[in-house]
C-alpha positions, 0 to 999 in steps of 0.5 A: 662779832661773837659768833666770829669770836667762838668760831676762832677760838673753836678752829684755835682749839682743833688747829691745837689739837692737831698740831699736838698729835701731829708732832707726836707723831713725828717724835715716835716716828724720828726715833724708831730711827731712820728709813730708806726712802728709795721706791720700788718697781712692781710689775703686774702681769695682767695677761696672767691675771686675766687668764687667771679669771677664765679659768677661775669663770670655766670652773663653775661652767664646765665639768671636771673631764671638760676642764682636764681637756682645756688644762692637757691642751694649754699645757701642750700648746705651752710645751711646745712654743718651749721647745721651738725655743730650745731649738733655736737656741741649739742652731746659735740663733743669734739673740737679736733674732729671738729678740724680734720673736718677742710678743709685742707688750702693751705697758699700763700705768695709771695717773689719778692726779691730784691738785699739785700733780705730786704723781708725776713723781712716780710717772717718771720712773715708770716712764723711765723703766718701761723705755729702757726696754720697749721695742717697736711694736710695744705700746703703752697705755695711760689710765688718766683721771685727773680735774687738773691744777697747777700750771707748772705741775701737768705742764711736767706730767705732760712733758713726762708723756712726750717722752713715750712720743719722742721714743716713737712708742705708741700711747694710748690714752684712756679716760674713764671718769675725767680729764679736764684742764690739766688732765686733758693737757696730759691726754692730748699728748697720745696718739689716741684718746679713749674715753667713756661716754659720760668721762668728762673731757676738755675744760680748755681753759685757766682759773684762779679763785681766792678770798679777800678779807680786806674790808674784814681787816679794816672793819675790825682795824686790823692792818695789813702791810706787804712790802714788794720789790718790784711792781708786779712782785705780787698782784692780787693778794687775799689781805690787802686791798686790790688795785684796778691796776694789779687785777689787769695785770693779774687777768693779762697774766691769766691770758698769756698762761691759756694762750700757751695752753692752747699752743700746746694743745694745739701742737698735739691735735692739729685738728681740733677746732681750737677756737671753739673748745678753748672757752673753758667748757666741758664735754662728756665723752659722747659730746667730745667724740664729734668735737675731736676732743677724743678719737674713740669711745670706750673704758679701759677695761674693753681696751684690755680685754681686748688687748690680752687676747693679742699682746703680754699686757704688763701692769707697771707701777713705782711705789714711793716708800715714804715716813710716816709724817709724810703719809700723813701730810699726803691723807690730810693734802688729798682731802684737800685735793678733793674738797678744793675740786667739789668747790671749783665744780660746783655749779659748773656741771650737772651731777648724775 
């Protein structure tokens, strides 16, 4: 019991502590007046930075007159494609014909979800950009890192997804460390999934954790009250004492929510055996590849070097400004992403 009493009154003094300068903070923040909270748009030519590289690589492998050579005929091939240009401008081309000579573009955004999947904020706007200007033969490439969390939240990342789909845009999905739960509800929205052989993938299923202190409470005759308007307003609850009745209520709502989960995998990849890699398991990308889980094996690093030798491969990214407070609130709910997801898959799966 007094262990118990110094460990509260030790969290009273951290949790004090922190609210103080939290508080402070905003006070600074608030009067050095307000900020304009609208994102913006960055576009990362990764063709350019990729050639960039070469040439950065060839200044250490060949001589100074080699590189004048390379330097003359890149300079030539480039003059040249211009002034096929000029003189199709000076025919009257129509614009719809220079339009069709366009290269073909492969888009790359990039998801690391957290817990709330609070990224798809910035997903709809690149989703958004990247459409208003797509043509056919474009592609977009999805670099996804995700453990998953809440339902709703990657039920409307993966919805941001389909709309690449519905806009009849190939999307390539591509997993280099994990796709799980949520995340693999996001991945099996494309019409290709690459993933590297140890990337975990899967994890089909729906879970809810919490303490319950009840018996605590009542050891030390603290009571708990918790008043409803409707029977199954809430069922299982961390303070009160837990019914056989609300746990089959709260369990048959777990069943409704994997069934849709399922359906919806299922509605993507048709030929995934359903009944077999919907128990809630993991697999590692070598494991996934005969399950159907993926169509390929690979990281999105040999997909982009592949693709820049064919394609202008733009890197798109929204970038939310945001105040000070809410940074903050965004540092302290990321260690919270991380510390929740090493407890959930602790002890379920093996650690290299």
């Amino acid at each position: 019991m007094e262990f118990l009493l110094d460990y509260g009154l030790f969290l009273a003094k951290i949790l004090t502590f922190a609210v103080t300068v939290i508080a402070v903070l905003l006070i600074v923040k608030s009067a050095g007046g307000k900020q304009d909270q609208k994102g913006k748009l960055e576009i990362i030519n990764l063709t350019d930075k990729h050639r960039d590289l070469i040439h950065v690589m060839e200044s250490h492998l060949y001589d100074e007159i080699t590189l004048k050579a390379f330097d003359k005929e890149e300079k030539k091939s480039k003059k040249s494609k211009e002034k096929e240009t000029k003189n199709k401008l000076k025919r009257h081309v129509e614009i719809e014909v220079l339009e069709s000579n366009r290269k073909p573009h492969l888009f790359v955004i990039d998801f690391k979800g957290s817990i709330d999947a609070r990224e798809v904020m910035s997903l709809r706007e690149e989703i958004t950009a990247i459409l208003a200007v797509a043509k056919d033969g474009d592609e977009v490439m999805l670099r996804l890192e995700s453990g998953g969390g809440m339902v709703h939240a990657y039920g409307l990342a993966s919805s941001q997804l389909n709309r690449i789909k519905q806009a009849k845009i190939l999307l390539t999905v591509s997993v280099d460390k994990v796709a799980a739960s949520g995340g693999y509800m996001m991945a099996c929205v494309a019409d290709k999934i690459i993933a590297a052989p140890f990337a975990v993938v899967g994890s089909i299923g729906v879970i809810a954790q919490f303490p319950n202190f009840n018996k605590l409470l009542k050891k030390h005759n603290v009571e708990f009250e918790q008043l409803t308007a409707g029977e199954f307003k809430r069922t299982l609850t961390m303070f009160g004492e837990n019914t056989d009745k609300a746990r089959e209520k709260f369990v048959s709502e777990l069943d409704e929510t994997h069934i849709l989960f399922k359906n919806f995998i299922v509605n993507h990849r048709p030929l995934l055996n359903l009944e077999k890699v919907s128990t809630g398991e993991h697999w590692f990308g070598n494991q996934a590849l005969p399950l159907g889980l993926i169509d390929c094996i690979g990281t999105s690093d040999d997909y982009l070097v592949s693709a820049v030798k064919e394609r202008d491969v733009l890197g798109v990214r929204y970038v939310q400004r945001r105040k000070l407070s809410e940074k903050l609130a965004g540092s302290v709910a990321e260690a919270t992403d991380r510390l929740l997801l090493k407890w959930i898959l602790r002890g379920q799966r093996p650690i290299v």
